[in-house]
C-alpha angles and dihedrals in degrees: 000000000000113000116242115263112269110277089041137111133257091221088071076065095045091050083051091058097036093055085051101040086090091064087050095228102204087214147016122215115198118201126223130214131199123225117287122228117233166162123256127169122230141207103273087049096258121129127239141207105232128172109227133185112214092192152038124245128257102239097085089037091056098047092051101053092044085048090054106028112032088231112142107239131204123198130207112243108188125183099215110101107005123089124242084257105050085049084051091057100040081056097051092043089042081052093047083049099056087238105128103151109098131169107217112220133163093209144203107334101177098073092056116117117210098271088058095049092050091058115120085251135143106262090204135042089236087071085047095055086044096054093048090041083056092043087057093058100043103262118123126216089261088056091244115123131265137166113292111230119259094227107038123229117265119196147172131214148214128272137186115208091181100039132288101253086241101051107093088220147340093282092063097048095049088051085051099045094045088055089064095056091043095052092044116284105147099202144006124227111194120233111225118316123180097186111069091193089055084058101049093046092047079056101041086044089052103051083045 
């Protein structure tokens, strides 16, 4: 589920669920955006360089459909362009909220302007899963000590059956993927694949 633009309503969101209760999804995922570089325009006609976030985040969103429908949601927690601390801070609210399925993603980094890419961030979803995995324990991102949750984070991750654009080659993606799994992740959700038999040999590769 895609938050509403900025300015907009939650009951757009609510009409979106409403029209789908009758399928009886067993989840949600909302999705979460960084903050977008551009161009505005001030008073004295120069254009200026602005960071502006479109939409809002999906901690509030997934609170409030778990609070009316009953429907587990899982928010997307990325580590692009949000700092160690703000992630620390969407996992203690999402805690508060009774809210504890995530999916772990880095997200888009093509889109981060230079103040983004200079936050003290994971660059990679690995150091994502680490920090909740700390936070589950007890352990927060500064390695000083908090309350552990009472109900720990689940989460699930990201897989490539045909390749992250990044990984030299398959090798080094199943070894990848296979390090999820082994540090916690409950569960993969393939990105986009166009080859069904790429995606059952990647299965079939990573329960050999």
């Amino acid at each position: 589920l895609l938050p509403p633009l900025k300015g907009n309503s939650i009951r757009q969101v609510f009409a979106v669920i409403d029209r789908l209760k009758e399928f009886d999804p067993k989840y949600i995922n909302i999705t979460t955006h960084h903050s977008e570089s551009m161009y505005k325009e001030d008073a004295e006609g120069v254009y200026r360089k602005i960071s502006v976030r479109k939409r809002p985040g999906s901690v509030a969103i997934a609170a409030a459909i778990q609070n009316k429908y009953g429907i587990k949601a899982i928010p997307h927690i990325i580590s692009q362009g949000f700092s160690k601390e703000e992630t620390e801070y969407a996992l203690i609210d999402l805690s508060f909220l009774g809210v504890t399925d995530l999916l772990l993603l880095r997200g888009d980094t093509k889109n981060l302007d230079a103040l983004q890419r200079n936050l003290d961030s994971h660059p990679h979803a690995s150091g994502l899963q680490e920090q909740v995995n700390d936070f589950n324990r007890g352990v927060s991102f500064d390695g000083s000590s908090l309350t552990p949750p009472e109900i720990p984070f689940s989460y699930g991750m990201a897989c490539y059956p045909e390749k992250h654009e990044e990984s030299p080659n398959m090798e080094s993606e199943l070894f990848y993927t296979k390090m999820k799994v082994q540090n916690g992740a409950d569960y993969l959700v393939t990105q986009m694949f166009f080859d069904n038999r790429k995606y059952f040999e990647f299965v079939d590769r990573c329960r050999a």
